[in-house]
N, C-alpha and C positions, 0 to 999 in steps of 0.2 A: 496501591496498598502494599503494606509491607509485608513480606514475603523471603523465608528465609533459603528457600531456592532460587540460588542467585543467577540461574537459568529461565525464569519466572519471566513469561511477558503476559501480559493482561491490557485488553483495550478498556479502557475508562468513558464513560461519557456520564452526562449531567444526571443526578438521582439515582445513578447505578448503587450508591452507599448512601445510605440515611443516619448514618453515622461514623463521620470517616475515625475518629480517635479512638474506637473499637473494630475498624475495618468489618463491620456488617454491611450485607450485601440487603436490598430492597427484600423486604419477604414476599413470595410469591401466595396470590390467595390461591387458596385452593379449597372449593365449595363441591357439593354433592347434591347434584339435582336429582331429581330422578328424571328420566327421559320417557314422554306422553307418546304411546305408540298411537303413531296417525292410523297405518295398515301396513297387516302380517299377509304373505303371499307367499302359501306355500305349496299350490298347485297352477299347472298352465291354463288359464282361465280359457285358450286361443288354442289351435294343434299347432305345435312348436313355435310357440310363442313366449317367452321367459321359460326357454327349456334350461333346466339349472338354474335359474337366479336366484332363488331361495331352498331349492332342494338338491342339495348334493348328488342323489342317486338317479338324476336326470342326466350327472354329467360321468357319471362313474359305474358300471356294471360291478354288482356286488365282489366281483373277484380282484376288480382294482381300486377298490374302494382305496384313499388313499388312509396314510395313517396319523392316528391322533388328526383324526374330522370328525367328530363325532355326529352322528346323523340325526340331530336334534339342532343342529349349527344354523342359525339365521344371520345372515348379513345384514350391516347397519346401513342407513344412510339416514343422517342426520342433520335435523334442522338447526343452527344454532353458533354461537361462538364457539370456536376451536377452543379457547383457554377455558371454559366452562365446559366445555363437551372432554377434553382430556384430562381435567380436574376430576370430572364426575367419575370419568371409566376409571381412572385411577382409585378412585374410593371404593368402586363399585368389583374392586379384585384383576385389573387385568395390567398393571404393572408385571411387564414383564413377559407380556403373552404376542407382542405384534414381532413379525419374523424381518417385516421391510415397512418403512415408508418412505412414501415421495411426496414431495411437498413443491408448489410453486407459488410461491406468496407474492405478497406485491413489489415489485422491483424500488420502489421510493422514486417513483416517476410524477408524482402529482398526486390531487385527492380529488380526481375526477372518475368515480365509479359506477357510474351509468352503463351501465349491460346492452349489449347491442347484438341483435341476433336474427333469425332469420326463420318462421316458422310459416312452410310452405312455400309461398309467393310474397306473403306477406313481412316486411320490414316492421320489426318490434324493437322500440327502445323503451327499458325498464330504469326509472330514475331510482337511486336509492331508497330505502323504507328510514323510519323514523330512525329505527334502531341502528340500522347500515349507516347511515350520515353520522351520529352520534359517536358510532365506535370508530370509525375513519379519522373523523376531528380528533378523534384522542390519540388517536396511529398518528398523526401529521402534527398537532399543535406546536408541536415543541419538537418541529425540525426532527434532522437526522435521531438526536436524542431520543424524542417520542417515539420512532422507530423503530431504534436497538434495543429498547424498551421493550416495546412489543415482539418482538421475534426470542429475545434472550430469555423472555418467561416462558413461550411455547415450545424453543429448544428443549431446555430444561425438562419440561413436561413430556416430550418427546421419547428423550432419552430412558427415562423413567419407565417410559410404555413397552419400549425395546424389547424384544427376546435378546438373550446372551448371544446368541450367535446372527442377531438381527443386525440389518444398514441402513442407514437415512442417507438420499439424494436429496440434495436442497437446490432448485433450481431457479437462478438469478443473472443478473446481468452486472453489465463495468460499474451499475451506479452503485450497489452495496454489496457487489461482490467479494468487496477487497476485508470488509469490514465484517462481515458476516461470517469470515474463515476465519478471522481471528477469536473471534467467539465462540466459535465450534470447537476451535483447539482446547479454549477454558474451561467449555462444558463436555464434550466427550475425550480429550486425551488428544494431544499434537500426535503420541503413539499411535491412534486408532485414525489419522485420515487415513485414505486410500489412494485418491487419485482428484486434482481436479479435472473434469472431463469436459469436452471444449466441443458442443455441438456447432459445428458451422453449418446453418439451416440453407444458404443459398437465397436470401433475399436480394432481390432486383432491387435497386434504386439509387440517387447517388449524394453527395455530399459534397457543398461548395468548400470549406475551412478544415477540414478534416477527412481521414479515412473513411470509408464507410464500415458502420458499425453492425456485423455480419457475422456473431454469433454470441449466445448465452454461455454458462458455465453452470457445470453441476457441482456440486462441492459432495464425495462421496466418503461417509464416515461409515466406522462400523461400532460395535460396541464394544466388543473384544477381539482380541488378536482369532479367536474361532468364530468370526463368520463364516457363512455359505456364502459364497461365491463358484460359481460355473460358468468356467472361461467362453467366450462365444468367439463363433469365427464366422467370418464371411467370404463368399465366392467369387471366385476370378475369372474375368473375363478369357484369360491364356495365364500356364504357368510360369512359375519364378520359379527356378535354381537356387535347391536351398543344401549346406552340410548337412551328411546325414551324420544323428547324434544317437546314441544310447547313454545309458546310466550307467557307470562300472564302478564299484567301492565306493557308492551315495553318491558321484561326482558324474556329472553332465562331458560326456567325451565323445572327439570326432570319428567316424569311422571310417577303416581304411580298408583297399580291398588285398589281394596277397600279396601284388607288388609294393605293397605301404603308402601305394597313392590314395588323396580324400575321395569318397564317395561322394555324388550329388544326386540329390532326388528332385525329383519335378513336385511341385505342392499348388495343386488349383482352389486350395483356401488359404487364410492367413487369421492370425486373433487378433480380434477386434483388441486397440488400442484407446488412450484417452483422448485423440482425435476422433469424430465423429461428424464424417464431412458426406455422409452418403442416404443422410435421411431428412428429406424437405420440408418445408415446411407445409401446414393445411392448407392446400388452395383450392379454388370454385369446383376443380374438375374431379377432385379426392371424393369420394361415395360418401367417405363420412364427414368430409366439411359441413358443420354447424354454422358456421359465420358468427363464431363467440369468442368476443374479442383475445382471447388469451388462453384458445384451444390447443391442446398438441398435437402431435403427431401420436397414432397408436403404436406405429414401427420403434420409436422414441423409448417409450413406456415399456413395452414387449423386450428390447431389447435390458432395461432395466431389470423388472422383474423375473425373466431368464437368470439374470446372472446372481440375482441377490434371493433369490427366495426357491421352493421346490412344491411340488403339486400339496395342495392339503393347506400349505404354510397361510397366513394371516398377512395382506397386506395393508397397509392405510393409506390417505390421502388426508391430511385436515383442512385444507385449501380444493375440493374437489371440483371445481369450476365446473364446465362442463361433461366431466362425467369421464373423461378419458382413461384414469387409472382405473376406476372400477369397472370400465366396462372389458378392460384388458385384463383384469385379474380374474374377472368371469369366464371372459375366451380360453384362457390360461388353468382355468382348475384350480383359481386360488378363493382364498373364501378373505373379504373385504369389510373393509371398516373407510366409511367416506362421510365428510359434514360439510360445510360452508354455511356464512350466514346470510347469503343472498338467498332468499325464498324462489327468487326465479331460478339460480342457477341448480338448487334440487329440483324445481322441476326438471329443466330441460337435461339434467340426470336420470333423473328416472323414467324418462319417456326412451331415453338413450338406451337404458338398460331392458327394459320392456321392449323393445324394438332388438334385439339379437337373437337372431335366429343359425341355427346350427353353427354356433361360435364355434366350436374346437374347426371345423372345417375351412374356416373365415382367418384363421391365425396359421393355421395350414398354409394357405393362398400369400397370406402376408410375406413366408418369407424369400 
């Protein structure tokens, strides 16, 4: 489209304009349902059993209450389409109120969405519901297109939902990685990326024609140039010899000792970088392997969440698959917002969640 920013890049696919000779973009519906509360939980039905999960003051002694939580706060988790569940909250006042989200959508790997999971002993496979197949077919019909279709109205919507000083991680692979960054720049500002962040999970296996293909990407935006961000660092096995620095007249400078020689200090942490090669993936022997097909790691998440949000803050997931963000934002002291519209996949969320027992202690251990 035309565009008198002659720095202007814009990715285009089929139906993105419904009328190119006025350069209008597809209108995004945006509906107002009201949301049918299944069940409110707001005491521990078990002794430390959903300690915190709906009650703030389970997880905070009134003197560290955190602030702006207000202690009437219920967290969602939500049955339903993402674009109708973030259309609704959006009507319903809360543009504007989430501090972080993370999202793991579908990579455009296929329209094979059959749930495969693991309760107890027993092997459950969940074939899609009416609705599930329905709205899949409409994600995949029309190829890549149908796709950026469907991710660029939930972006949109996303952004919308943002706190000012909120970050969306969008987490994907080579297959629409490339193309879902170019979108992101159109809809939150080339200004406002951050970093793409390159988890290499350490998957076993091998590859006759090619490389083997050995890790995802986050794509990390924020909304404005004042996000929260909290740098995170991790531990060394033995130190590195590093220049020792101060600040002198705003400016970052080496230090030297009285013969003018550089000082060096020993440093047994380092900051975490946009490499992230030291967090595995969910396998049989992890406590909290679900065996769901497209679970994370909580180290993953935690390490997310640390850096982009602060106790009290509002996290989301619109894609909650098995439960992993919410159940870390729990651990964590954040107070959450989770939907999917697999009915299976809320459950074996909320069974996840109902199942944490002295979290803040459990994320302790983690690190």
């Amino acid at each position: 489209m035309a565009n008198n920013n002659k720095k202007y890049v814009e990715l285009i696919w089929a139906d993105k304009y419904d009328r190119f000779e006025k350069g209008e973009k597809m209108p995004i519906e945006r509906p107002n349902l009201p949301f049918q509360v299944v069940e409110t939980i707001n005491k521990p039905r078990i002794k430390d059993l959903e300690s915190g999960l709906f009650d703030p003051e389970k997880v905070y002694p009134e003197t560290e209450y955190p602030p702006n939580y207000p202690k009437d706060w219920k967290n969602l988790l939500i049955w339903g389409d993402n674009k109708l569940v973030m259309s609704s909250l959006l009507k319903q006042g809360w543009a504007g109120k989430i501090n972080l989200i993370y999202i793991d959508p579908p990579f455009f790997t296929g329209a094979d969405f059959t749930v495969r999971t693991k309760i107890g002993d027993e092997e459950i496979e969940k074939e899609p519901s009416i609705i599930e197949e329905r709205a899949y077919k409409d994600t995949w019909s029309g190829g890549i297109a149908s796709y950026l279709k469907y991710m660029y109205e939930r972006l949109v919507l996303m952004r919308e939902l943002l706190a000012e000083n909120g970050s969306i991680y969008v987490h994907l692979d080579w297959h629409v990685g490339h193309y879902v960054k170019l979108m992101m720049d159109e809809i939150f500002g080339y200004e406002n990326f951050r970093n793409e962040v390159v988890w290499r999970y350490g998957k076993i296996a091998s590859s006759t024609n090619k490389f083997l293909c050995n890790h995802d990407v986050l794509l990390f935006y924020t909304k404005t140039a004042n996000a929260i961000f909290n740098p995170q660092v991790t531990k060394l096995d033995k130190p590195i010899k590093r220049l020792a620095r101060t600040v002198k007249d705003g400016r970052l400078v080496n230090v030297k000792d009285e013969k003018g020689n550089l000082v060096y200090v020993e440093k047994w942490e380092k900051l975490i970088d946009d490499v992230w090669d030291d967090i595995p993936i969910v396998m049989h022997a992890n406590p909290e392997f679900l065996d769901f097909g497209t679970q994370k790691p909580e180290l993953l998440i935690k390490r997310i969440i640390e850096t982009s949000s602060n106790p009290g803050d509002i996290v989301a997931d619109f894609f909650c698959g098995s439960g992993t963000t919410l159940a870390v934002a729990e651990k964590l002291g954040r107070r959450w917002i989770g939907c999917d519209l697999s009915k299976f996949a809320i459950q074996v969320t909320r069974k996840r969640l109902l199942d944490i027992h002295n979290s803040k202690d459990l994320m302790e251990d983690a690190k």
